[in-house]
C-alpha positions as CSV (number, residue, x, y, z in Angstrom):
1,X,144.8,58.6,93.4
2,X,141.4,57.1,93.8
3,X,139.9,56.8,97.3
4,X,137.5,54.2,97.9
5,X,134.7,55.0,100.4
6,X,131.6,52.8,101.4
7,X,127.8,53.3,100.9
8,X,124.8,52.0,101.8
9,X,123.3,49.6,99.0
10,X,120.6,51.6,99.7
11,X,122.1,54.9,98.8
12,X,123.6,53.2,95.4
13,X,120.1,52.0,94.9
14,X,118.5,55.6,95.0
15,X,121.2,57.0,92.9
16,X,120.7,54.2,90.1
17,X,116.9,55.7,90.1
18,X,117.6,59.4,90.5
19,X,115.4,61.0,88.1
20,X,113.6,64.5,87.3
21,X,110.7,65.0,88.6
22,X,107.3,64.9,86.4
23,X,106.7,68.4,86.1
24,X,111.0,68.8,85.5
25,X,111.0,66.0,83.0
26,X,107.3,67.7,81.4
27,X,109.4,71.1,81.4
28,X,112.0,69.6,79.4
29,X,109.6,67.6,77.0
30,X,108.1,70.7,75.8
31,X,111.4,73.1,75.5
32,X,112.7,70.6,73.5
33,X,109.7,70.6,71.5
34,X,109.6,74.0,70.9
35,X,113.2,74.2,70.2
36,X,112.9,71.4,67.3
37,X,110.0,73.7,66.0
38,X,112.3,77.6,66.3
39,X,110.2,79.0,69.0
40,X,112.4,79.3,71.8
41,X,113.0,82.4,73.5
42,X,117.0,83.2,74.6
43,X,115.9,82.7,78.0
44,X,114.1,79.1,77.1
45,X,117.1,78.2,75.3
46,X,119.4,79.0,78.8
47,X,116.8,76.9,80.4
48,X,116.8,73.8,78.1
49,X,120.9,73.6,78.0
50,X,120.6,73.7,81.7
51,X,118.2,71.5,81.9
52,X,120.0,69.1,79.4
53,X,123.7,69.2,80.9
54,X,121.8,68.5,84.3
55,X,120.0,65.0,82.7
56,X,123.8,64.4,81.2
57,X,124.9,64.2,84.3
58,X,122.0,62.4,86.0
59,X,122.5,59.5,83.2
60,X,126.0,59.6,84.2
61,X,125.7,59.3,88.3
62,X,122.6,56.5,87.4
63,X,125.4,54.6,84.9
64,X,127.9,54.4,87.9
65,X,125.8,53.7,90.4
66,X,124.2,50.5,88.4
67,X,128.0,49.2,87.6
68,X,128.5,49.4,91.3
69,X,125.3,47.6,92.2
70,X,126.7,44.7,89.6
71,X,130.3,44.5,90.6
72,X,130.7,41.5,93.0
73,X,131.7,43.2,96.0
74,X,128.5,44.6,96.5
């Protein structure tokens, strides 16, 4: 069973925007780069699914949290 708690709009707001940060989202940019070119190493290819299930679920919490700020009980 679901529970339903309540948040600031201001905590669904930041969670609609979570992001990586420049140098995170550089990081990635370039292993994924490198992986579409073979050059990885085992250890950059750890570092890029990590990196890559991480942004899944950052896409996920941001989906969520912009349904929320559009439902009308806001």
């Amino acid at each position: 069973m679901a529970q339903t708690i309540q948040a600031p709009f201001d905590y669904i707001e930041e969670l609609a925007n979570l992001a990586f940060p420049s140098a995170t989202q550089g990081k990635l940019r370039d292993l994924m780069d490198r992986n579409n070119e073979g050059t990885l190493s085992e250890d950059e290819r750890r570092d890029l699914q990590a990196l890559v299930e991480l942004s899944e679920r950052l896409a996920l919490i941001r989906g969520r949290a912009k349904l929320l700020l559009q439902s009308p009980g806001k």
